[in-house]
TORTOR-721163 format. One record per residue (C-alpha): residue number from 0; residue in three letters; x, y, z. Coordinates in Angstrom, 2 decimals, decimal comma. Example, Ala and Ser with C-alpha at 12.3 -4.5 7.8 and 13.67 -1.06 7.14 Angstrom:
[site 0 'ALA' [12,30 -4,50 7,80]]
[site 1 'SER' [13,67 -1,06 7,14]]
This chain:
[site 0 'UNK' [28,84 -8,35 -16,50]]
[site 1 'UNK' [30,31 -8,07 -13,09]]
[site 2 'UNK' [28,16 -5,75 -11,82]]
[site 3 'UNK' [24,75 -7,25 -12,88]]
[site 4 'UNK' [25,39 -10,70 -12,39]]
[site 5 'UNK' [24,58 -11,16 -8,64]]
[site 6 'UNK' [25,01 -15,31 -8,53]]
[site 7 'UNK' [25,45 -17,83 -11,15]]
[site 8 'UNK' [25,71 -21,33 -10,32]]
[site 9 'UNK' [24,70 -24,46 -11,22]]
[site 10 'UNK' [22,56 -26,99 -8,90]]
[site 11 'UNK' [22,64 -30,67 -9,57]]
[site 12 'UNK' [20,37 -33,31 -7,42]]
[site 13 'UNK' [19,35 -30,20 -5,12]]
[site 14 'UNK' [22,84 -29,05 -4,42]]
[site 15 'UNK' [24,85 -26,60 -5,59]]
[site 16 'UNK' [27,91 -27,36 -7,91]]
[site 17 'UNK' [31,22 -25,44 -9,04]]
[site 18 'UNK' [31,04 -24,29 -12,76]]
[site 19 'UNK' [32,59 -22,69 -14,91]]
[site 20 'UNK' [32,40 -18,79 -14,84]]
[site 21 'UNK' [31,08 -18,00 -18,03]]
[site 22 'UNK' [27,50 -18,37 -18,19]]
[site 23 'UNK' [27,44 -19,51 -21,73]]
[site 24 'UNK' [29,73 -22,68 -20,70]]
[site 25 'UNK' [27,50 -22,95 -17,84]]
[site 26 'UNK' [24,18 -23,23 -19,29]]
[site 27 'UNK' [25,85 -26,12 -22,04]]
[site 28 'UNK' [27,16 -27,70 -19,20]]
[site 29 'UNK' [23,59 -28,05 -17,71]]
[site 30 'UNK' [22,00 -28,94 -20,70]]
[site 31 'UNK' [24,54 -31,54 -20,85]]
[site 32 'UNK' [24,31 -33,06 -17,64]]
[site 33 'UNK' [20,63 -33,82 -18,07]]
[site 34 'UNK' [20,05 -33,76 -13,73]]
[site 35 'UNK' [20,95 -29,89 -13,36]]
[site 36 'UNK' [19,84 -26,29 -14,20]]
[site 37 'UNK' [21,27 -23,04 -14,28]]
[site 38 'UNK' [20,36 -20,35 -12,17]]
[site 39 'UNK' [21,46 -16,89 -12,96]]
[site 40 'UNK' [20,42 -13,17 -10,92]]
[site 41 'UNK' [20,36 -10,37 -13,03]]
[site 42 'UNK' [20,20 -6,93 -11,15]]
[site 43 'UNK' [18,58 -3,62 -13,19]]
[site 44 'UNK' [20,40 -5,31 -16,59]]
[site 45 'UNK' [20,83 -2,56 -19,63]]
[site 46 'UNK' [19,70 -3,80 -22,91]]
[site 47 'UNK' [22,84 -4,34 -23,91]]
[site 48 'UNK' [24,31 -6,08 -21,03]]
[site 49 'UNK' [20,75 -8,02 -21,18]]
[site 50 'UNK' [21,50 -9,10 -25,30]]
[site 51 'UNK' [24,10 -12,21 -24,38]]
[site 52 'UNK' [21,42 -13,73 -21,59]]
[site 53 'UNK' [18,54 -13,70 -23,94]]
[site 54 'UNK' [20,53 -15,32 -27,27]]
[site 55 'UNK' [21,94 -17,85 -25,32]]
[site 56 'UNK' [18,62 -18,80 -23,15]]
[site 57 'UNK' [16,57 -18,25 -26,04]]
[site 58 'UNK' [14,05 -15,79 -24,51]]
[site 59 'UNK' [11,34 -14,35 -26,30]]
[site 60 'UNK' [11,52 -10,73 -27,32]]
[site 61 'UNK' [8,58 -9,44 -25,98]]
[site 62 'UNK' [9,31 -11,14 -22,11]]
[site 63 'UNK' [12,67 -9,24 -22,48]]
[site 64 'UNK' [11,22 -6,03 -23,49]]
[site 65 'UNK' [8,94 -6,33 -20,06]]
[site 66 'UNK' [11,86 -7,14 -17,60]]
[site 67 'UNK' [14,09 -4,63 -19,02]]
[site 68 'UNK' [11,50 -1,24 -18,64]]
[site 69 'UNK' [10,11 -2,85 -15,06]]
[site 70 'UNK' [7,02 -0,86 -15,32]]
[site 71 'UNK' [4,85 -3,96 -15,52]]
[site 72 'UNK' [1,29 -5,87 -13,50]]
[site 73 'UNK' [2,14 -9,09 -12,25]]
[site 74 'UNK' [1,52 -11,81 -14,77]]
[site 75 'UNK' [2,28 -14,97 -16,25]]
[site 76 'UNK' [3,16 -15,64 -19,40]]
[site 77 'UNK' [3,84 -19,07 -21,48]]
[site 78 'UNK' [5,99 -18,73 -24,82]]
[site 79 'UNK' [7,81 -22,14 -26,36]]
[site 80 'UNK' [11,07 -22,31 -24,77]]
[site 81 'UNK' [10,08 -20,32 -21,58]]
[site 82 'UNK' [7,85 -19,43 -19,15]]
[site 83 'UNK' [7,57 -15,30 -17,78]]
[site 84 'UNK' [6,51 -14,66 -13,94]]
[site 85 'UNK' [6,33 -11,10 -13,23]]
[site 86 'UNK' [6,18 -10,24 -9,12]]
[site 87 'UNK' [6,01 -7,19 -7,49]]
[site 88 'UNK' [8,08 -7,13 -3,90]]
[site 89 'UNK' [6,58 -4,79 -1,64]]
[site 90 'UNK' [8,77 -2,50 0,90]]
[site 91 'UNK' [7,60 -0,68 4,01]]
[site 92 'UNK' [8,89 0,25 7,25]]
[site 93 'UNK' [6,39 1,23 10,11]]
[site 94 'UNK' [5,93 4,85 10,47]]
[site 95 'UNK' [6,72 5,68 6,49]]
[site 96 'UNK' [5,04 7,56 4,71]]
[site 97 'UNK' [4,83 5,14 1,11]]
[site 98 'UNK' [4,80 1,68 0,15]]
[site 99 'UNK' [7,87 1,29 -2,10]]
[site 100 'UNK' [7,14 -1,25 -4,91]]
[site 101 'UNK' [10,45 -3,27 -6,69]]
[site 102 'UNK' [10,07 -5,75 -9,99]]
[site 103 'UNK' [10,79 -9,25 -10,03]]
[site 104 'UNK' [10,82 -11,11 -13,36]]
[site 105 'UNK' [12,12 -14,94 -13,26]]
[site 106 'UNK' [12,08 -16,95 -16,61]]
[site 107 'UNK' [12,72 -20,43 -16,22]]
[site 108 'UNK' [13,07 -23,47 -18,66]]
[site 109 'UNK' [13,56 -26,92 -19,08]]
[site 110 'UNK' [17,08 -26,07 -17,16]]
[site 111 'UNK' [17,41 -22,96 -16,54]]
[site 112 'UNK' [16,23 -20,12 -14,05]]
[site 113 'UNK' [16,96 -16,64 -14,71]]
[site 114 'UNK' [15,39 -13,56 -12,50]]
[site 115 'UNK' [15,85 -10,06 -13,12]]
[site 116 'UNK' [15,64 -8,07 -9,99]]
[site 117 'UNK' [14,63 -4,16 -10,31]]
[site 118 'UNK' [14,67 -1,76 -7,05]]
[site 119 'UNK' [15,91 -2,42 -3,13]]
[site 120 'UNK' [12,70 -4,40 -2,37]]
[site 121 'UNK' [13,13 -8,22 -1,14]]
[site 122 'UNK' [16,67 -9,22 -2,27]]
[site 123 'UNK' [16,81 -12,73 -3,48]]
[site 124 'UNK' [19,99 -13,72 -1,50]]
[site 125 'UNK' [17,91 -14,73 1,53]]
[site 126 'UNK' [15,86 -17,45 -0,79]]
[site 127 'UNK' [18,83 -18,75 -3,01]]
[site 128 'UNK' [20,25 -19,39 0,88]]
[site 129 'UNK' [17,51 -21,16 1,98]]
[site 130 'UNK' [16,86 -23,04 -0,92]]
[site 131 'UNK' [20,45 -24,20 -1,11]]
[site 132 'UNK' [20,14 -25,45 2,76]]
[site 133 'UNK' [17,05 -27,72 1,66]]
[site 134 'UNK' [17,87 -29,61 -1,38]]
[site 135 'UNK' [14,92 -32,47 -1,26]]
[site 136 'UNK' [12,99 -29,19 -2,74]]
[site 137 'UNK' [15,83 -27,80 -4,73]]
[site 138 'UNK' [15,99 -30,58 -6,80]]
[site 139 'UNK' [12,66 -30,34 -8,74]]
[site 140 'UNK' [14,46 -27,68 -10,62]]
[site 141 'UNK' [13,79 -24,63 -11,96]]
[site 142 'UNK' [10,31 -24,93 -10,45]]
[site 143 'UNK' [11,32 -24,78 -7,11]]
[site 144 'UNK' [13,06 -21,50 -7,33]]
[site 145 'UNK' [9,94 -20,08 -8,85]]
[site 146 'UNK' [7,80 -21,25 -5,81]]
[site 147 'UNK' [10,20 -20,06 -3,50]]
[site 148 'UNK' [10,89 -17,01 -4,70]]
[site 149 'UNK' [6,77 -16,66 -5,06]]
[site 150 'UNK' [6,46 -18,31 -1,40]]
[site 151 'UNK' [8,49 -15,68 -0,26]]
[site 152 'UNK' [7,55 -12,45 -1,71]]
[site 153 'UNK' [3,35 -13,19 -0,63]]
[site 154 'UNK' [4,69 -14,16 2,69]]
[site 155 'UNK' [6,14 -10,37 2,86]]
[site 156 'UNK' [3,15 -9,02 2,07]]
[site 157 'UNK' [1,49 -10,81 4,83]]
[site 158 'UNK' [4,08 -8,53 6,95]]
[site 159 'UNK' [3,34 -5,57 5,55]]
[site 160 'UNK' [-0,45 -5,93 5,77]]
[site 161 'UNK' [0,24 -6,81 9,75]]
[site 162 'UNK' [2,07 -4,04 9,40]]
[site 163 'UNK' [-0,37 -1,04 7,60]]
[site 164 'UNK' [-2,87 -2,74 10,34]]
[site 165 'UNK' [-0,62 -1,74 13,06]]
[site 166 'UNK' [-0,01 1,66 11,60]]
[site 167 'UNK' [-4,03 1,78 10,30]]
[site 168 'UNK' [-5,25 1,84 14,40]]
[site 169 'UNK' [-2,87 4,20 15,41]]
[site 170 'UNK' [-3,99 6,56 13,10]]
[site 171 'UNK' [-7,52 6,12 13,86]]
[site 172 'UNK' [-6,87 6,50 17,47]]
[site 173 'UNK' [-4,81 9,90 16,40]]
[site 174 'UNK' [-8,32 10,94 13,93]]
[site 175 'UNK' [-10,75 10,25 16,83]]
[site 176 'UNK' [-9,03 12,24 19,71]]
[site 177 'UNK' [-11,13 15,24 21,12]]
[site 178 'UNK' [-8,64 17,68 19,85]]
[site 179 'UNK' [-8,07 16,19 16,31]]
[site 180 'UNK' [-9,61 18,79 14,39]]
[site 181 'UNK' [-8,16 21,05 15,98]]
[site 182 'UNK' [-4,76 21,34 13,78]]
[site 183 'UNK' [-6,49 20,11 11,05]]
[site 184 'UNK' [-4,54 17,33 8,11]]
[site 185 'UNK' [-6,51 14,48 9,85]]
[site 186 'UNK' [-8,27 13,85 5,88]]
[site 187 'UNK' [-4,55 14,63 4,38]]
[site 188 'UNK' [-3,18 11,62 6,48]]
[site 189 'UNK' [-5,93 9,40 5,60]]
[site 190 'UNK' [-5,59 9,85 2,09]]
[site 191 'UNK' [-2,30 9,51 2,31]]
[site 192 'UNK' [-2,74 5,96 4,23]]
[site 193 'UNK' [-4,80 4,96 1,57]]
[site 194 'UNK' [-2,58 5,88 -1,52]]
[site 195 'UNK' [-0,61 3,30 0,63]]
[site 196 'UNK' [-2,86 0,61 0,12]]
[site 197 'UNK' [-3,50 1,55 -3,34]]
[site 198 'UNK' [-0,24 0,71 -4,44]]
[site 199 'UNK' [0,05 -2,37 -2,11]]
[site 200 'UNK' [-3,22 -3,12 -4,13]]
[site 201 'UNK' [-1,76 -3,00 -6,87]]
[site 202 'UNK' [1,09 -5,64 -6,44]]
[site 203 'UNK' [-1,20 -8,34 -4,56]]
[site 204 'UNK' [-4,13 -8,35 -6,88]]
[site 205 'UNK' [-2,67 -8,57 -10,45]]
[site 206 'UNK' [-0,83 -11,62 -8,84]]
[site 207 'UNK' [-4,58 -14,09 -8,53]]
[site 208 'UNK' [-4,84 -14,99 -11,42]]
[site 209 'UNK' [-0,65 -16,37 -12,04]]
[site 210 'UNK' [-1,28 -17,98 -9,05]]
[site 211 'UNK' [-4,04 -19,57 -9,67]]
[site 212 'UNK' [-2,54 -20,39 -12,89]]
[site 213 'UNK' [0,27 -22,38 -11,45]]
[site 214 'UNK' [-1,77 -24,12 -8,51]]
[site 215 'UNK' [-4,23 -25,21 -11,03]]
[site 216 'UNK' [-3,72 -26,62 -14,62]]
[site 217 'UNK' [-0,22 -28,25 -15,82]]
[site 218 'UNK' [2,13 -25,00 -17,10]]
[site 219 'UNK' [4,67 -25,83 -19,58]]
[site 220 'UNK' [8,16 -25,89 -17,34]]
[site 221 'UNK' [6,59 -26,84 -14,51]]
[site 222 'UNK' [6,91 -29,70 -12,88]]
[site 223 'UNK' [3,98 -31,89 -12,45]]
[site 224 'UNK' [4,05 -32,64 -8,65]]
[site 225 'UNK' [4,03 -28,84 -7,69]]
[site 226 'UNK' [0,25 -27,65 -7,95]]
[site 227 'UNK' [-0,05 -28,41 -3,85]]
[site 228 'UNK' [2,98 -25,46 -3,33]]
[site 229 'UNK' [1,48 -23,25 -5,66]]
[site 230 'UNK' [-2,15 -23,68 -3,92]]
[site 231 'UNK' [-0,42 -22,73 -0,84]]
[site 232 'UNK' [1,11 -19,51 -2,01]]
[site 233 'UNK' [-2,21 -19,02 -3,37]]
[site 234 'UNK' [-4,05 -19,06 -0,47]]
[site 235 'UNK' [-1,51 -16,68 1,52]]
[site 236 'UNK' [-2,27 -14,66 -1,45]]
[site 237 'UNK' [-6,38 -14,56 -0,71]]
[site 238 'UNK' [-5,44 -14,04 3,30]]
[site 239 'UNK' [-3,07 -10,86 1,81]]
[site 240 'UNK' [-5,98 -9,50 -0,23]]
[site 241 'UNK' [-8,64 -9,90 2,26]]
[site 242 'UNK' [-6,07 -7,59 4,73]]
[site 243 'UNK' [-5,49 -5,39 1,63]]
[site 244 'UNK' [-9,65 -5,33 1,53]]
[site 245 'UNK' [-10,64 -4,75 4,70]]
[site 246 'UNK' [-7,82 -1,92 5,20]]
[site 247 'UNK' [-9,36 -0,21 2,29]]
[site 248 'UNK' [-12,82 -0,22 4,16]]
[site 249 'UNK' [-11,77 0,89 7,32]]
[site 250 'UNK' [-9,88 3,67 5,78]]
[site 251 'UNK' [-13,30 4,73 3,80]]
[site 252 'UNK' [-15,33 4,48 6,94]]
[site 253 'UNK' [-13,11 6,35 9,27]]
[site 254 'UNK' [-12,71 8,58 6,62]]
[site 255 'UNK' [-16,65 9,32 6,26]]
[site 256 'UNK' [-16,80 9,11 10,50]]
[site 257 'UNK' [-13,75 11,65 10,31]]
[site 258 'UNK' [-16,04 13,68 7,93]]
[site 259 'UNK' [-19,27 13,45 10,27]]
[site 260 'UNK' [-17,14 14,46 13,03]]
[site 261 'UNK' [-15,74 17,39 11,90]]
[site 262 'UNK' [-19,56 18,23 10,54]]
[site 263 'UNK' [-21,27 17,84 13,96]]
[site 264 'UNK' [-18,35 20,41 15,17]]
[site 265 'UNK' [-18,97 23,02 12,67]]
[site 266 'UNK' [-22,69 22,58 13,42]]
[site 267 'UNK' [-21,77 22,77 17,08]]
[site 268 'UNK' [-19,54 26,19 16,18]]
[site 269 'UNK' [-22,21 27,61 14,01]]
[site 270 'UNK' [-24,73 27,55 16,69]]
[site 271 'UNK' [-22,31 29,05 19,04]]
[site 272 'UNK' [-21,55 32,08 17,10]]
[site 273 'UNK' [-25,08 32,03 16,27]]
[site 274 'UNK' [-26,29 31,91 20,31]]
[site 275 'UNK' [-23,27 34,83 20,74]]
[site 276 'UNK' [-24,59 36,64 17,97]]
[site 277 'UNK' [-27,98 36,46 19,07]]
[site 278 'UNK' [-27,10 38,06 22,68]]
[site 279 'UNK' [-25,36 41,17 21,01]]
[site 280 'UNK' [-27,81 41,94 18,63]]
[site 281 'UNK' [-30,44 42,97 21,19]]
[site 282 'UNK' [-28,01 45,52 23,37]]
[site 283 'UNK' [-27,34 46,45 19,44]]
[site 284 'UNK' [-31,44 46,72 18,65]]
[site 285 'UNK' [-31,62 49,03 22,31]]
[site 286 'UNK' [-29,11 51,26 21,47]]
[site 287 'UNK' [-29,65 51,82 17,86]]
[site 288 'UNK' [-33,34 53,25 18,56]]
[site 289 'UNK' [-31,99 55,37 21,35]]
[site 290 'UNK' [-29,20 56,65 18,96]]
[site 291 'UNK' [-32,02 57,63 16,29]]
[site 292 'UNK' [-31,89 61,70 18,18]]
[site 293 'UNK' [-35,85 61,74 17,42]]
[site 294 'UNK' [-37,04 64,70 19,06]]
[site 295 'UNK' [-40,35 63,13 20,63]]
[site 296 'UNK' [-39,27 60,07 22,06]]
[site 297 'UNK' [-39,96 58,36 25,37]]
[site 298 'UNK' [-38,09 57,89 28,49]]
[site 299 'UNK' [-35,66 60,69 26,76]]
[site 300 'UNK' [-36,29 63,27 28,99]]
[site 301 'UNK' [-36,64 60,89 32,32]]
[site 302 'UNK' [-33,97 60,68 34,47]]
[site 303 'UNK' [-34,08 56,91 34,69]]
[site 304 'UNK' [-33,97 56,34 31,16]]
[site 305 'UNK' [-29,91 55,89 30,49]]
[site 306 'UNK' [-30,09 53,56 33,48]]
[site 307 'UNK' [-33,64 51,53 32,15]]
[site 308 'UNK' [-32,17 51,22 28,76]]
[site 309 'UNK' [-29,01 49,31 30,16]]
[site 310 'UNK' [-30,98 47,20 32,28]]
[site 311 'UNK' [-32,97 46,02 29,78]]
[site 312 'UNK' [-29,99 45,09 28,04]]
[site 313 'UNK' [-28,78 42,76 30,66]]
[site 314 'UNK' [-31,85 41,45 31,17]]
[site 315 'UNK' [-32,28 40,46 27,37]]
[site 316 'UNK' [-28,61 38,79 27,15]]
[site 317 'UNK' [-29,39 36,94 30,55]]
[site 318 'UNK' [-32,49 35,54 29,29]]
[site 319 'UNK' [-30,70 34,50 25,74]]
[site 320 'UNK' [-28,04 32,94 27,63]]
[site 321 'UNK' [-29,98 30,94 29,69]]
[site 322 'UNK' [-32,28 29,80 26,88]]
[site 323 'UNK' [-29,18 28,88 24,82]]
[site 324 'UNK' [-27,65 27,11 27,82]]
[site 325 'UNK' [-30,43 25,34 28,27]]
[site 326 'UNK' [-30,76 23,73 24,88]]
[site 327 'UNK' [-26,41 22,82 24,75]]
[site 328 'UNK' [-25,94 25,99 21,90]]
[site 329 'UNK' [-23,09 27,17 24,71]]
């Protein structure tokens, strides 16, 4: 599987080792050598080309059935031979419109790691490099690959919730200029910005409770001296929800400002037209008695009349001008 196999190798005392280049001969080798594990990247594995990695590592059915349709919450799961981690990486570039979510599965055994990458989001060559340049935490074992690659994907998030902050205050600066409403969109692009953090919602806080999990009570596979790591990935975990929390907030209450805002302006341009309308209905009034062609009516036959009725037109819009002036309706 050429093209699905990203790395295979085996690490023995914390450092990496050649092996042989079958898989199969490499996980008996480990299992042989009693100091060393496997670790083998999968990326977007068919069934089929997944079918040799789960009968020789043993993994359980319904595990494999999860990493290959990468549609799943982030868990934890414990079977007898394995344990399941399920992470969701988290892309996003400043100024983008989505948060793009990949799927990061890792089994690992008594010695054996095997993770099953799905989308672009946080490649794993970055942490199989590190890892490989610090081998006092390399050789715990399988373990230590699941902390790191757990260390590493919350510390991303921590980025990207810097990040959506950064992005967050422009766009309430943008909402809150005088001419905002102007255009218009200003709720489209809020709603938009918080579909965002709905989805980066929905990889952080799934993710508590594995966490919590591995920082707390012993896990099968895991080995005994690791709770401390765990707790720490844990608590970048809480910081990463708090930011997911309180951008959630401050998207609801600039939304409901943004709301308010735009009311007080229609308010303002109701009482405008109203003020406007006001002035033209009394010309309107004046002229639609003296249009009435009554027979007997007064100041008709007065030379002064044409001139008196336009006057008191003026004077009537002058007055209602002033008076809505006065009281901010203009």
């Amino acid at each position: 599987m050429p093209g699905v196999i990203v790395d295979c190798a085996i690490y023995r005392d914390g450092r990496r080792t050649e092996g042989p280049a079958d898989f199969s001969d490499a996980i008996d080798q480990a299992r042989n050598s009693g100091n060393a594990f496997l670790w083998i990247g999968l990326y977007e594995p068919t069934e089929d080309e997944f079918a040799q990695v789960t009968s020789e590592f043993g993994l359980h059915p319904l595990a494999v059935e999860d990493a290959l349709r990468a549609h799943q919450r982030p868990k934890l799961e414990v079977y007898d031979d394995s344990l399941f981690l399920v992470l969701k990486p988290i892309q996003y570039e400043e100024g983008t419109t989505t948060v793009t979510t990949g799927e990061l599965m890792i089994f690992i055994g008594d010695c054996f790691v095997v993770t099953v990458r799905h989308g672009e989001a946080n490649p794993l060559g970055a942490v199989r490099e590190r890892l490989e340049h610090t081998p006092d935490v390399l050789q715990h074992g399988p373990t230590a690959v699941m902390y790191a690659v757990s260390d590493a994907v919350v510390d991303h998030y921590l980025e990207v919730a810097d990040a959506l902050h950064t992005d967050l205050d422009a766009l309430e600066a943008e909402v809150f200029t005088p001419d905002a409403g102007v255009g218009g969109g200003s709720a489209g692009r809020i709603y938009a910005f918080k579909r965002k953090v709905l989805e980066f919602r929905r990889a952080t806080a799934p993710l508590t409770e594995p966490m919590a999990r591995l920082a707390g009570a012993t896990v099968p596979f895991v080995h005994r001296h690791s709770q401390p790591f765990f707790r720490d990935v844990s608590d970048h975990l809480t910081r990463t929800n708090d930011h997911v929390d309180s951008l959630d907030r401050l998207l609801s209450d600039i939304l409901s400002a943004h709301l308010a805002q735009m009311g007080v302006r229609q308010n303002d341009d109701m009482r405008k037209i109203s003020a406007w309308a006001a002035m033209i209905a009394v010309p309107t009034m004046i002229a639609g008695i003296y249009g009435m062609n009554f027979t007997h009516m007064p100041e008709l036959s007065q030379v002064w009349g044409y001139p008196a009725a336009l006057a008191a037109m003026v004077i009537a819009i002058l007055v209602l001008y002033r008076m809505f002036k006065r009281r901010g309706w203009l």
